[in-house]
C-alpha positions as CSV (number, residue, x, y, z in Angstrom):
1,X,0.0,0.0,0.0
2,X,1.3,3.2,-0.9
3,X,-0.4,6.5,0.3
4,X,-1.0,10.2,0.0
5,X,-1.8,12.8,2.3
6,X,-3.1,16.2,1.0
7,X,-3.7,19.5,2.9
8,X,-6.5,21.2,2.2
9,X,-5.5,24.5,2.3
10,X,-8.1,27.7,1.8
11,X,-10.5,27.2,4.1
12,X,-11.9,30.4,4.8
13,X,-12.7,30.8,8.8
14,X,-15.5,28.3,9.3
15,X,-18.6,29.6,10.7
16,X,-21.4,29.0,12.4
17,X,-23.9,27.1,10.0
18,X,-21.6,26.6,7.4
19,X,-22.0,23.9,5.4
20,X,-18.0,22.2,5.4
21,X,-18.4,20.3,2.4
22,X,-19.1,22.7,0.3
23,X,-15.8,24.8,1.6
24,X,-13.7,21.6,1.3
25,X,-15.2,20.6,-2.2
26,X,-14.3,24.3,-3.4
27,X,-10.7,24.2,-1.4
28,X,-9.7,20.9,-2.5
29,X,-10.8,21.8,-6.3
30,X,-9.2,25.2,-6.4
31,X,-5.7,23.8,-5.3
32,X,-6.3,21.3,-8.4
33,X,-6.7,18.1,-5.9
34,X,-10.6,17.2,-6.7
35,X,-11.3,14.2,-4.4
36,X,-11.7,11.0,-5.7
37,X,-13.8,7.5,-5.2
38,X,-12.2,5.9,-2.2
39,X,-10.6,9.4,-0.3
40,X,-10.8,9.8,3.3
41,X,-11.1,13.3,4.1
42,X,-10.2,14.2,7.6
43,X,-11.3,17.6,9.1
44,X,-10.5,18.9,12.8
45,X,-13.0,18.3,15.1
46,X,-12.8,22.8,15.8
47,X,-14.1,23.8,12.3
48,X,-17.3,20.9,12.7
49,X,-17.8,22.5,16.0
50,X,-17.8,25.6,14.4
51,X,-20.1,24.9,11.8
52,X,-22.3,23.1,14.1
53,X,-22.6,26.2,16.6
54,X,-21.0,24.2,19.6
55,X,-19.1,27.4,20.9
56,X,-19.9,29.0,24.3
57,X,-19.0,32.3,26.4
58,X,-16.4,31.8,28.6
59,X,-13.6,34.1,30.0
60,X,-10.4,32.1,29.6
61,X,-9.4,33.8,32.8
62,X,-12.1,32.8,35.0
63,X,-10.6,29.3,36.3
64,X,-13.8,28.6,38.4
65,X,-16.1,29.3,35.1
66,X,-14.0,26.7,32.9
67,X,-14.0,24.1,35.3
68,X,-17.9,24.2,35.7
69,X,-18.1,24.2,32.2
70,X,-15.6,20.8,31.8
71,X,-18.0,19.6,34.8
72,X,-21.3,20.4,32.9
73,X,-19.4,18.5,29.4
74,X,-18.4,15.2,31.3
75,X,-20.5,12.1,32.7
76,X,-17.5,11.8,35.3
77,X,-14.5,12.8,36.1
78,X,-11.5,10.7,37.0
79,X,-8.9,12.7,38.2
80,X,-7.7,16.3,38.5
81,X,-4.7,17.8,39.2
82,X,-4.7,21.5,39.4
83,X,-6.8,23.0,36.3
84,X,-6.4,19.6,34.5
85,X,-9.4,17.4,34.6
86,X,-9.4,14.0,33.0
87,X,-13.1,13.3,32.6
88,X,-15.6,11.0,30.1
89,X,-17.7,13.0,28.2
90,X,-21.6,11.7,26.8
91,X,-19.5,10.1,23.6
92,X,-17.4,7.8,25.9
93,X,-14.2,9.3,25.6
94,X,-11.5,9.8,28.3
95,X,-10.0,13.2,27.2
96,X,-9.0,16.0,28.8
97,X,-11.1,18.6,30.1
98,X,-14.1,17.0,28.3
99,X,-12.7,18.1,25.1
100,X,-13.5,21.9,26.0
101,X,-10.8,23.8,24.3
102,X,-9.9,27.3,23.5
103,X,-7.2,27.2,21.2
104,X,-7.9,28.4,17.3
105,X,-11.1,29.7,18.5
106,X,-12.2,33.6,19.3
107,X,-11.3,35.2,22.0
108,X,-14.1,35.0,24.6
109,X,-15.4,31.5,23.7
110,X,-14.8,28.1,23.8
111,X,-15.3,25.3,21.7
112,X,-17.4,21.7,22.4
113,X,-16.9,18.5,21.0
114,X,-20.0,17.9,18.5
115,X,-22.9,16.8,20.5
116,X,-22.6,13.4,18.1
117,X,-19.0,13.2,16.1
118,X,-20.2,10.1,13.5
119,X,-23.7,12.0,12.7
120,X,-21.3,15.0,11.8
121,X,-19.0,12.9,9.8
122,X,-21.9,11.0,7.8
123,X,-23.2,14.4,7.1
124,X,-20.1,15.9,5.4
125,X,-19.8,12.3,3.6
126,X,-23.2,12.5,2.5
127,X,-23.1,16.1,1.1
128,X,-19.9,15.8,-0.7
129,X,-21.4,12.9,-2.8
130,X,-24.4,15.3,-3.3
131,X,-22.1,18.5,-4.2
132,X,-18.7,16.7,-5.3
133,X,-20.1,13.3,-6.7
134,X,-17.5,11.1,-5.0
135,X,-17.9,8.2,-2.4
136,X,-15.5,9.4,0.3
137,X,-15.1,8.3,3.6
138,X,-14.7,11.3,6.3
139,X,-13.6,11.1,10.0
140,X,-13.6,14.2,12.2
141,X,-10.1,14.2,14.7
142,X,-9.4,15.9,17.7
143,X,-6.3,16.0,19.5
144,X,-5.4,13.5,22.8
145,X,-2.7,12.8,24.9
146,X,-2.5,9.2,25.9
147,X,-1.5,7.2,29.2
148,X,2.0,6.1,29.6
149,X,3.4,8.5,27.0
150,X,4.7,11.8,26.1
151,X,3.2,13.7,23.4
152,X,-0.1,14.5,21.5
153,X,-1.4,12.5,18.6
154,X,-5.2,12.7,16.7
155,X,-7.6,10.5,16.7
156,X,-11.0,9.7,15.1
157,X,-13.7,10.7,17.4
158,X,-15.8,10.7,14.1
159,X,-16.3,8.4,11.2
160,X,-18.1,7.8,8.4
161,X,-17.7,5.6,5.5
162,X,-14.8,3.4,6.8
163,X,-13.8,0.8,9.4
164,X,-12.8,2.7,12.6
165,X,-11.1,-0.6,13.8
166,X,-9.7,-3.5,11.4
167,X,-10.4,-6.9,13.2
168,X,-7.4,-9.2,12.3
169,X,-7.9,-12.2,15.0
170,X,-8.5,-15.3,12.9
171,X,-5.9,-13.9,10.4
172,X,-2.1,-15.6,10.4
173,X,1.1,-13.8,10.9
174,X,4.3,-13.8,8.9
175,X,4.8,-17.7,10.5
176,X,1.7,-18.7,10.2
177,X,0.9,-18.5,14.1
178,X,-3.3,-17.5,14.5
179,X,-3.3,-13.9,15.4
180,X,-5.3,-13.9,18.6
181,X,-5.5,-10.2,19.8
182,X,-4.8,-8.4,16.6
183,X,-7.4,-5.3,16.1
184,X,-6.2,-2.5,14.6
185,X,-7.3,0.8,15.0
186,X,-7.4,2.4,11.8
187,X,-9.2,5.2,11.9
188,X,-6.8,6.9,14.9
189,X,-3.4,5.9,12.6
190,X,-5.2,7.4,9.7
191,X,-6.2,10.7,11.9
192,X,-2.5,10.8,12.9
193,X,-1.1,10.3,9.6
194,X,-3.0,13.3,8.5
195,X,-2.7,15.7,11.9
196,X,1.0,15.8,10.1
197,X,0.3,17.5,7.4
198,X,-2.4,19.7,9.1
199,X,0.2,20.7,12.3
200,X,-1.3,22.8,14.8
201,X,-0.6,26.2,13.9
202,X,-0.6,26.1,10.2
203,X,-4.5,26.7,9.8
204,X,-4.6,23.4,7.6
205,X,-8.0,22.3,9.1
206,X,-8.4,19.3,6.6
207,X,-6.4,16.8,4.6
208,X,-7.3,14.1,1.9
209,X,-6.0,10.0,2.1
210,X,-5.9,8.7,-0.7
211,X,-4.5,5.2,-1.0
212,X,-6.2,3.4,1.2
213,X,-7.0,-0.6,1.3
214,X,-10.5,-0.7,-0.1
215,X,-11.3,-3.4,2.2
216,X,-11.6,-0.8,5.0
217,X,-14.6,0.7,3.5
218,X,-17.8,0.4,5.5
219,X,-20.3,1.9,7.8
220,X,-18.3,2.4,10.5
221,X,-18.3,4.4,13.4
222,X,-15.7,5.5,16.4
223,X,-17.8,4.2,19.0
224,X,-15.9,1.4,18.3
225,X,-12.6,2.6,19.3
226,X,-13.6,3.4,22.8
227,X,-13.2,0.5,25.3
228,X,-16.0,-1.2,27.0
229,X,-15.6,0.0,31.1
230,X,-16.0,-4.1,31.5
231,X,-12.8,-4.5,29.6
232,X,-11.1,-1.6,30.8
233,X,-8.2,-2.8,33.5
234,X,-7.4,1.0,34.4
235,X,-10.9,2.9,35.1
């Protein structure tokens, strides 16, 4: 497999009731890289909660107003250490302040996570084969940090179009020994792969995949990335 990873660049500042597709069909056209059958496009989770509307007052100085809002965003919290709060929000995830962030945002608000990242993704999917006439899989990404190690990475905390995790138990490995445990998570590697070419500062809010192993192609969703509480050894 070889692949390609395209910014998007062009975006014009996202808005409330925007509709993304059409920006990233016009973006991705007018730096002469159409999308294609078989894309993923991946988009940061701030410009879908942009367009979506999920921004809120807040003074990024009042400490005691931000931490009722990361309250008010999560299902529980599991730990906090000074203004950090590690908390599950509605979705499931275990993020960091419930996924309320301020960065790349105006000055005054803050941003939510989409009330329901996969509806958001199938909705971009769906309009760019209505606008663009293409069949390409989309998956919103936010940025995580992750237990045990250093550094931030993006993951899919949307998908549409496209297997969020690759189940390979069954399958045999380079000795022919049965793969017991094998299931890759796709989505997240693809949502990294992509963040580099994004960056953080760069105001590349989207990219384009191209390349990918057709056989990942289905309804998927990221709901199956997160980890049943039943299975989870460290909550």
């Amino acid at each position: 497999m070889t692949l390609s990873i395209i910014p998007v660049a062009g975006l014009p500042e996202v808005r409330p009731g925007d509709e993304l597709a059409a920006l990233l069909h016009a973006a991705a056209t007018g730096q002469d890289t159409p999308l294609a059958d078989g894309d993923c496009v991946v988009v940061t989770q701030k410009v879908v909660s942009k367009a979506e509307g999920r921004l809120v007052p807040l003074d990024a100085d009042d400490r005691e107003a931000r931490r009722r809002l990361v309250d008010a965003e999560s299902v529980r919290v599991l730990r906090r250490r000074g203004d950090l709060i590690i908390s599950e929000t509605p979705h499931g995830f275990v993020c960091a302040n419930a996924g309320v962030d301020l960065s790349n945002v105006a000055t005054g608000f803050a941003a939510l996570l989409p009330v329901d990242p996969d509806r958001s993704a199938r909705h971009i999917r769906d309009a760019l084969r209505a606008r663009a006439g293409v069949d390409a899989a989309v998956i919103v990404a936010d940025t995580f940090g992750r237990a045990w190690r250093h550094g931030l990475t993006d993951v899919a905390i949307g998908v549409a179009g496209l297997a969020a995790v690759v189940d390979l138990r069954g399958a045999t490995d380079a000795l022919g020994r049965e793969l017991q445990v094998t299931e890759v998570a796709v989505a997240d590697e693809i949502a990294g792969a992509a963040e580099l070419v994004m960056g953080k500062a760069a105001r590349v809010a989207a990219a384009i995949v191209r390349g990918l192993d057709p056989a990942w192609r289905r309804d998927g969703s990221a709901r199956e990335l997160v980890r049943a509480p039943g299975d989870d050894l460290f909550r």
